[in-house]
Every structure is written in C-alpha cells, then in structure tokens.
C-alpha positions, -999 to +999 in steps of 0.1 A: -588+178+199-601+191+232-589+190+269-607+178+297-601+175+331-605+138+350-622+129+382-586+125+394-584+161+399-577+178+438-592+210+431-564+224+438-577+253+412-537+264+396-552+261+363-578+287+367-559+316+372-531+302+344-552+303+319-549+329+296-581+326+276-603+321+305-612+287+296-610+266+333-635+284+354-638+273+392-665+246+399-679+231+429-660+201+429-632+204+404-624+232+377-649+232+350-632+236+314-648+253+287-638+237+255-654+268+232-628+284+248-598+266+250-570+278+220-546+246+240-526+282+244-512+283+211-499+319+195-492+326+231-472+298+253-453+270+239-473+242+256-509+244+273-505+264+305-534+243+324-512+208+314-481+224+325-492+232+361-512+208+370-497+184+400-514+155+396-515+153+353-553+155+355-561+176+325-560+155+290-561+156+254-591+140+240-605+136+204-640+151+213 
C-alpha cells in the first residue's frame, strides 16, 4: 500500500513540512509524494501525518 495525492489537491503545501520522512516534496502544481519514501509514519505518529492535515482529504491509500 502506498499514498498518493489526487488532482483534487489546492496546493495548499501543509503536508510538506508535516512530513517527517521527507516524503511530499513541493511541486509545481501540487505536492509531489515520494512513495520510496513514505513509512505511512508508522514507529513515529499514530496515523499518517500528510492524511491527518490535509483540508480537502486529497492524499489516499492505494494498492500500488
């Protein structure tokens, strides 16, 4: 499982500087998310940080 972030995203950008592994990076028209990366938070917060935050529930689990 993997996170990704849809096109329904504002770029509002509160994910990038949540995340603690340095995962979401700042893109030209939306956060970019770097699934090599991504540990979903886990040993560190309860739930993903980048999930939690975001306003508009644009950042989803997927199977890829």
């Amino acid at each position: 499982m993997t996170f990704r972030i849809t096109e329904e995203c504002t770029n509002c950008n509160a994910c990038v500087a949540l995340c603690p592994n340095d995962a979401i990076e700042k893109g030209i028209d939306m956060p970019v998310l770097i699934p090599e990366k991504c540990t979903h938070c886990e040993g560190v917060f309860d739930e993903p940080q980048c999930v939690e935050i975001c306003p508009v529930d644009c950042i989803v689990e997927t199977e890829d």
